[in-house]
Structures are given as structure tokens and as C-alpha cells.
C-alpha positions in Angstrom: -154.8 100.9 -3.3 -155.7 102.3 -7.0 -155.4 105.9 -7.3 -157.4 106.6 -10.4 -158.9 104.0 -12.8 -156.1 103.4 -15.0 -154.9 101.6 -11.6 -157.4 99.0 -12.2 -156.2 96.3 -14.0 -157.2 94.7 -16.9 -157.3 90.7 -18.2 -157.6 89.8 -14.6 -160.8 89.6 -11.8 -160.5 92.3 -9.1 -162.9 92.9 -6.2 -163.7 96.3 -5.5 -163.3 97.5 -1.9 -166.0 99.8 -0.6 -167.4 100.4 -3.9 -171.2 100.1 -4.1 -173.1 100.0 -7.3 -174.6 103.4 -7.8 -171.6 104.9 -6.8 -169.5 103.4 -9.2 -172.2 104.3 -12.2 -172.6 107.5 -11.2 -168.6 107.5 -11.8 -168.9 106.7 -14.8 -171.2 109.0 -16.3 -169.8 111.1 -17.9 -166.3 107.8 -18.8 -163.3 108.7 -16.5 -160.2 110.3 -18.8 -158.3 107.6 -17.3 -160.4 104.9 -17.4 -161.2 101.9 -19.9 -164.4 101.6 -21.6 -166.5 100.2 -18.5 -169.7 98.2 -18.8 -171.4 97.2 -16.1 -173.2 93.5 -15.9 -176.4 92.3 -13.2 -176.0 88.6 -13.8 -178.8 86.3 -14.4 -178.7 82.5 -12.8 -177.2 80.0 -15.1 -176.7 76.2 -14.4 -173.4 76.2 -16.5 -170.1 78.5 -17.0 -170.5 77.8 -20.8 -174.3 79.0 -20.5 -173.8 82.0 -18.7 -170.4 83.2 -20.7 -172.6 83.0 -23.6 -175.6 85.1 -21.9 -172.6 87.8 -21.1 -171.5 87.8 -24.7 -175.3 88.1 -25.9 -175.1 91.2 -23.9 -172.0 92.5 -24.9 -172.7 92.1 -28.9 -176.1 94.0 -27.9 -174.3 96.7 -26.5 -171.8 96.8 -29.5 -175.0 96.5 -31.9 -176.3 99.4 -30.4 -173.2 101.3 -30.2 -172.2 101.3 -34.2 -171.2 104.3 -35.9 -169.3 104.6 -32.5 -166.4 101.9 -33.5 -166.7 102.3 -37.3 -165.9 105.3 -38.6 -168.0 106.4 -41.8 -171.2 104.2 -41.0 -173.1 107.2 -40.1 -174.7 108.0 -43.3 -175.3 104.5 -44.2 -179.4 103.6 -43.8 -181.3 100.8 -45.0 -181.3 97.3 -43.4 -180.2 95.8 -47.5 -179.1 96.0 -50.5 -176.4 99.0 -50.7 -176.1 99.6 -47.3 -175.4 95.6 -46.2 -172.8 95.9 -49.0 -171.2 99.2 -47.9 -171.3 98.9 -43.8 -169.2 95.1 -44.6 -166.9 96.5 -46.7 -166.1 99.4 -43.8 -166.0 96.7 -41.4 -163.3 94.6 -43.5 -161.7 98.0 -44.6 -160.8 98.5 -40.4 -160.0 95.3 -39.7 -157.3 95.5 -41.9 -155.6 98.6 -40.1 -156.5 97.7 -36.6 -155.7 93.7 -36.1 -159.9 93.1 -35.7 -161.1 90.1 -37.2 -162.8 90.8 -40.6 -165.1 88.0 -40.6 -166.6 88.9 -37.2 -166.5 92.9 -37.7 -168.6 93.0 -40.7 -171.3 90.5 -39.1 -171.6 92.5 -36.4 -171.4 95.9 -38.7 -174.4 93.9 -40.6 -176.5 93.3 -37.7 -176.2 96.8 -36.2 -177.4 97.8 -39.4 -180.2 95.4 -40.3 -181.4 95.9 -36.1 -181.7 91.9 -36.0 -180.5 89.3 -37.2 -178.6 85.7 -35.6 -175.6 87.9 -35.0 -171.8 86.6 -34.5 -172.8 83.1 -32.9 -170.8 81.2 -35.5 -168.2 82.4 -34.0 -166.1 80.4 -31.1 -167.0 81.9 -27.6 -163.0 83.1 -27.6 -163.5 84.9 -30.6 -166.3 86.8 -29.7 -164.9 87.7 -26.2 -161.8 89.0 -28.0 -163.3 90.7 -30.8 -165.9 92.3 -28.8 -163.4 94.0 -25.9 -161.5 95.8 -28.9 -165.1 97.1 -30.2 -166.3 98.4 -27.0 -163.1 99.8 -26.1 -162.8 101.2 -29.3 -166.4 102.4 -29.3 -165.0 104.8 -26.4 -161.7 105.6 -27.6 -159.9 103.5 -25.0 -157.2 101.1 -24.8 -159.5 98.3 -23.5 -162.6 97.4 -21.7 -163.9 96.3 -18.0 -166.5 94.8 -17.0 -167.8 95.6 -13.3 -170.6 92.6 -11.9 -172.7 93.2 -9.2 -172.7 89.6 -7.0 -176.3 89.1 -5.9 -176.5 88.3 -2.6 -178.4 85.3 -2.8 -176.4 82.6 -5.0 -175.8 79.4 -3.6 -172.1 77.8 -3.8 -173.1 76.5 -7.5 -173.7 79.4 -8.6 -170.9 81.3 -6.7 -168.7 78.9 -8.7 -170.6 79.5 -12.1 -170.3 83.0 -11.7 -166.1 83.1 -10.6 -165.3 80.8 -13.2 -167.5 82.8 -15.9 -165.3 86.1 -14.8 -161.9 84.6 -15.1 -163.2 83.5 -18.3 -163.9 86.7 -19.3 -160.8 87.9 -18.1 -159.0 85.3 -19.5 -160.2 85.1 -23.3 -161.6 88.6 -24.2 -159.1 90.7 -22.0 -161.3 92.2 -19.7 -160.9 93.9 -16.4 -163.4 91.8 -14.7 -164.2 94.1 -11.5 -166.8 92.8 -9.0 -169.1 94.4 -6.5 -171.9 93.9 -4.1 -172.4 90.4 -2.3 -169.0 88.5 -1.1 -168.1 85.7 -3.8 -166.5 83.3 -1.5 -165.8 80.3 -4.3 -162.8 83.6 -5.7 -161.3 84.0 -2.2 -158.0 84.3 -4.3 -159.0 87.0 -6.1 -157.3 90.5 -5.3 -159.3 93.0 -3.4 -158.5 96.8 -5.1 -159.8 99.6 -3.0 -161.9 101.7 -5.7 -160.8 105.1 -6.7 -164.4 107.2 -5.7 -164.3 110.7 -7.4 -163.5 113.8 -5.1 -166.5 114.9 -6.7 -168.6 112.0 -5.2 -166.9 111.7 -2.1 -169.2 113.6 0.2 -172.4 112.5 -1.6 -171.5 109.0 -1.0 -170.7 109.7 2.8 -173.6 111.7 3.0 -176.8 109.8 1.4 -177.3 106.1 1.8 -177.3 103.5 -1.2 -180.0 103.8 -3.6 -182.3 100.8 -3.0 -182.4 97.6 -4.8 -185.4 98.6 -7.1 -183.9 100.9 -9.1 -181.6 98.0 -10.4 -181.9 96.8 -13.9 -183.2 93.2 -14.6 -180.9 90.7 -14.1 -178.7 89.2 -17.3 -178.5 93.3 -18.8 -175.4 95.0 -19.6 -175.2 98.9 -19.1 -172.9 101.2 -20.0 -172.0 104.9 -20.0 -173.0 106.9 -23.4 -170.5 108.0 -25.9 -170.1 111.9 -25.8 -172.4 113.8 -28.7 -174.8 111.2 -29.3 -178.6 109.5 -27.5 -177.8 107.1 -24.7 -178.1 103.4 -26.4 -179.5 102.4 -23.0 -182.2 105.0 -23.2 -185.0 104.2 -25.5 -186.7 108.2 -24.1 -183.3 109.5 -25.0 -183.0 108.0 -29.0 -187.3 108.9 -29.5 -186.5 112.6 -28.8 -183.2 112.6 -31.1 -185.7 111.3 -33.4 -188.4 113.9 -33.0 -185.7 116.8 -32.9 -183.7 115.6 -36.2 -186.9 116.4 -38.4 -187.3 120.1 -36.8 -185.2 122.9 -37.9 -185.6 125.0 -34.9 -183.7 121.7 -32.9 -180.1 123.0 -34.4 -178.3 123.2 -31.9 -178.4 120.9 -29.9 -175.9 118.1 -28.3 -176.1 115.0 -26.3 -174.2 113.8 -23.7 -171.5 116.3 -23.4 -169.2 117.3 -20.7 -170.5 120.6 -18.8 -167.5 122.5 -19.7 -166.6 124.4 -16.6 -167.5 121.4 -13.9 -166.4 118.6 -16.8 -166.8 115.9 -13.9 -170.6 116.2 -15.4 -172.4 115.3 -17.7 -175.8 116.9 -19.5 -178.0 115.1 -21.0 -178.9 117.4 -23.8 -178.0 121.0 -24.2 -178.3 124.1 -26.4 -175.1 125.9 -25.5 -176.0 129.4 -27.2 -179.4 129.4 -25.6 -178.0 128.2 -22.1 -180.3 125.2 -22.2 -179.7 122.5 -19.9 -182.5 119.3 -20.6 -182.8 116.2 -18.3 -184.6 113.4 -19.2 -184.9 111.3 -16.0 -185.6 107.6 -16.0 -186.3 105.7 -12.3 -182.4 105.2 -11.2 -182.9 109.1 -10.5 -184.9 108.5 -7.6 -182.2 106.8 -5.5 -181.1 108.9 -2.9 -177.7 109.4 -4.3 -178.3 110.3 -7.8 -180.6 112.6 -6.6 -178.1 114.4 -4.8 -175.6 114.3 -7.2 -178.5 116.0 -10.1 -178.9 118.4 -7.3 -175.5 119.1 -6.8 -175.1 119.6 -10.7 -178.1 121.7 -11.2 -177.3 124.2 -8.8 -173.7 124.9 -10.6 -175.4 124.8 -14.0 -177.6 127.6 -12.9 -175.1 129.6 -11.4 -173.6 129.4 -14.6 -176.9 131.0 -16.3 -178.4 127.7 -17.8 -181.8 126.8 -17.4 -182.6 123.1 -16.4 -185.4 121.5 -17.9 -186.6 118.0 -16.3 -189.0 115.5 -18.4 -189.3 112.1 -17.1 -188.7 108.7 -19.3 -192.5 108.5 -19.5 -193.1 111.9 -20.5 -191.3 111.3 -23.4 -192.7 108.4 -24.6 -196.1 109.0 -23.8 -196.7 113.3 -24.2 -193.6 113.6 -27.1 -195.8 116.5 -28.7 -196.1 117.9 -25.2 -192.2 117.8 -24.6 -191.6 119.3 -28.0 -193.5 121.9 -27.6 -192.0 123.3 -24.3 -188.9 122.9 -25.9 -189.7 125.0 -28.8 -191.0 127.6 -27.2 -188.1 127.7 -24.6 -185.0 127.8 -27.5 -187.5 130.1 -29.6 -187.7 132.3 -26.8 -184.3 132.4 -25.8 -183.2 133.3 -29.7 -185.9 136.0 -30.0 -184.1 137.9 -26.6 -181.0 137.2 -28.0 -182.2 139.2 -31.2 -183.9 142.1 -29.2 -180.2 142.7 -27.6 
């Protein structure tokens, strides 16, 4: 029985016992101390193991794309999708791979692409040097040792696809190093494979007991990757999330502010965005918070960030995207506010 993710094991496909989907997300928001960088894959039919390795490793790349300066230290400042900027983010990427065993080749393609926002990407590459190469990125894109994978079995593949999927794991496993950790439906073609009872939060532990599953709806299409946001900046995964970052880096009254941090006294929590001084608390809510357990667990979280004297502002994804003057607005006037009290004291 694993104790703690760092129990888990890595290079190999586990199934996780008792371990349903929204549970383990939730556990991973904010990343574990102790655990891997974890992504989190909803797989797509494929006729082939080659066809759907290379769907997973479309994914992953994405996630890596989006996840740069993360794994590259000093591309930050670097804008423009040519010229200078090309010719700078490659030179980092070499630069690293020189220190830290990556492949150069590979790392400044991928540096190049996360900077242009298109491009073909790393497909020249063999499929085994993309699974390697991209398991030290997202690992390293988290500070972590390595990275997992956790797939959710749908529960309606036939035995072709049963096999397609098992072997496409252990390939994983195999050639880019992953923990490969599977939930939902049985996979019956990987009897073999270990069954590891997983390590629910104590935090989690009575919301899980307590609510049901969240329903099937709230699941992301099929063939996506997902993955936990890296502490201080705009979840990748949330487009709501990198518009408002967007909005609020060309107002000065936004200073301040900071994304995906750690609420300090119940650090088993995260907040989505927060102005610390002003003990503002913003979350920006996209349909997954409608299952019955997330719900909970936002209600749990809410209630001990107001006890702690923050405010908790709620926007939806579509607020954002559609009434961003609206959302602005009510947030300048909140922080505004808050200063101007602050001064009267």
C-alpha cells in the first residue's frame, strides 16, 4: 500500500486502487511535495499502439509548449515569434542541455515552438526520443525528479483497444520513464500489472466518503492531457485564467497580485489568484467545479480562507471571456477599496 506519492513508482504501469478521477485531480492541485510532476491523460480510440503513443506525445509536447519559461530558466523576457528571440530562446535551450544531460537538438525545437505558438514541433524526432526528452521537461517544468502519467480507462473499449491502450502505457513506461498510473474502467488485456492502493489526502478523505463522484460530463474530451499549474503563474490549461493575467499586466493598480499559490496557513490549497496585502482571494471557476466533490472541497476551502479575513471573489470561465471589462472593474474597485481603508488606518 503506498503511503504518500513518492510510493508510486515510476518507469513502470501501476493501477490505482480505489482512486477515482476527481479525486485524484483534486489531489493534485495544488502538486504533492512528494510527488512527481503528474499529468493526467483521457485517451482517445486509436487502431494502432504506434498511432496512439504518438497522439500521447502530441499531448505531452503541447503541455511542455505551453509550460516554457517553466523548464528554461531566463526565457521569460524573451518575446517575438523571430528574428532575435528564435536565436536567443535556442541558444538557452542548448546552453541547459549542456548542464543537465537534455538533448540539445530537441530542447531548442521545442524552446522554438513555445515561442513561435506553432510550428511542426519535435516530430523529426524518434518516438523514444521525444518520450525521454519530454519526461525530463515536464518534471523539470515542476521541479521534480520525474514525471507520471495517470489514464483514465474508458469503460467502453473493446479487447483491441484494451490491448492498444496496455501496450501504449508500458511503452510509455518503458521509453520516456514514466510512472504510468491507471484509473477508472478495469483493463483486463494488463491483468499483470500491479495494483497500488492510492495515497488520498487526509485533507480529502472525508469529502470523498461524503459526496459521490462528479459525473462523467465534467470530463475533458477525450485524447487531452491536463495537468496541475506551476505555483506563481496562469493555469496553461485555463484559457479564462491567461486572458485575465493579460488584462491585469497592463494595469498598475493589478500589483500585487499572484497566481496559483499555496494558501499559507492550510498549504494543502491552492488559490487561484490572490492579493495578499488586501486579503483578496479570486476564483475563476470553469465547469469541473460543479461536480459534487469539488464543490465541496471550494466550500471547505472558502470557509477557512474567510476565517482567515480574505474575501472570496467567484467569476466563472465565461464571465471572463465574455464581460472582461465587467470582471476588471469589480476587481478594481475591490483592491482600490481595500488600499484606501488601509490608508484611513
Amino acid at each position: 500500500m503506498a503511503q504518500s506519492w513518492a510510493d508510486l513508482p515510476l518507469g513502470r504501469v501501476i493501477r490505482l486502487r480505489d482512486a477515482a478521477l476527481d479525486a485524484v485531480e483534486l489531489s493534485l492541485r495544488p502538486l504533492p511535495a512528494d510527488a512527481p510532476a503528474v499529468l493526467v491523460y483521457h485517451p482517445r480510440p486509436a487502431r494502432t499502439t504506434a498511432e496512439l503513443v504518438s497522439a500521447v506525445l502530441t499531448e505531452l509536447e503541447r503541455a511542455a509548449v505551453q509550460l516554457l519559461p517553466a523548464w528554461l530558466p531566463g526565457a521569460e523576457p524573451l518575446d517575438g515569434p523571430a528574428g532575435a528571440g528564435v536565436a536567443a530562446v535556442r541558444a538557452l535551450a542548448v546552453e541547459l542541455a549542456a548542464t543537465t544531460g537534455h538533448f540539445g537538438p530537441f530542447l531548442a525545437d521545442l524552446a522554438e515552438r513555445a515561442l513561435r505558438g506553432s510550428g511542426a514541433g519535435t516530430a523529426r524526432f524518434a518516438p523514444e526520443v521525444r518520450a525521454a526528452e519530454l519526461a525530463k521537461v515536464l518534471a523539470a517544468s515542476y521541479g521534480r525528479g520525474g514525471a507520471a502519467i495517470v489514464v483514465e480507462v474508458p469503460a467502453d473499449l473493446d479487447q483491441a483497444a484494451q490491448r492498444v491502450l496496455g501496450a501504449a502505457c508500458e511503452w510509455l513506461a518503458a521509453h520516456g520513464g514514466f510512472g504510468v498510473w491507471l484509473t477508472g474502467a478495469p483493463l483486463p488485456s494488463a491483468e499483470r500489472i500491479e495494483t497500488v492502493r492510492f495515497p488520498l489526502p487526509e485533507h480529502l478523505v472525508e469529502v470523498v466518503a461524503q459526496t459521490p463522484p462528479t459525473p462523467a460530463p465534467v470530463v475533458p474530451p477525450t485524447g487531452v492531457v491536463t495537468y496541475p499549474p506551476v505555483e506563481g503563474r496562469p493555469d496553461p490549461n485555463s484559457a479564462a485564467e491567461k486572458a485575465l493575467e493579460a488584462a491585469l499586466a497592463k494595469v498598475a493598480w493589478a500589483v500585487g497580485r499572484i497566481w496559483n499559490r499555496r494558501f499559507e496557513a492550510y498549504p494543502h490549497y491552492i488559490i487561484d489568484l490572490q492579493w495578499r496585502a488586501e486579503r483578496c482571494a479570486v476564483e475563476i471557476d470553469g465547469p469541473e467545479h460543479r461536480g459534487p466533490r469539488k464543490f465541496e472541497h471550494d466550500r471547505r476551502r472558502d470557509v477557512l480562507l474567510q476565517l482567515d479575513g480574505f474575501a472570496v471573489l467567484r467569476f466563472t470561465n465565461n464571465q471572463v471571456m465574455t464581460e472582461l471589462d465587467q470582471v476588471l472593474s469589480h476587481l478594481e474597485r475591490y483592491i482600490r477599496n481595500k488600499r484606501d481603508d488601509a490608508h484611513k488606518e
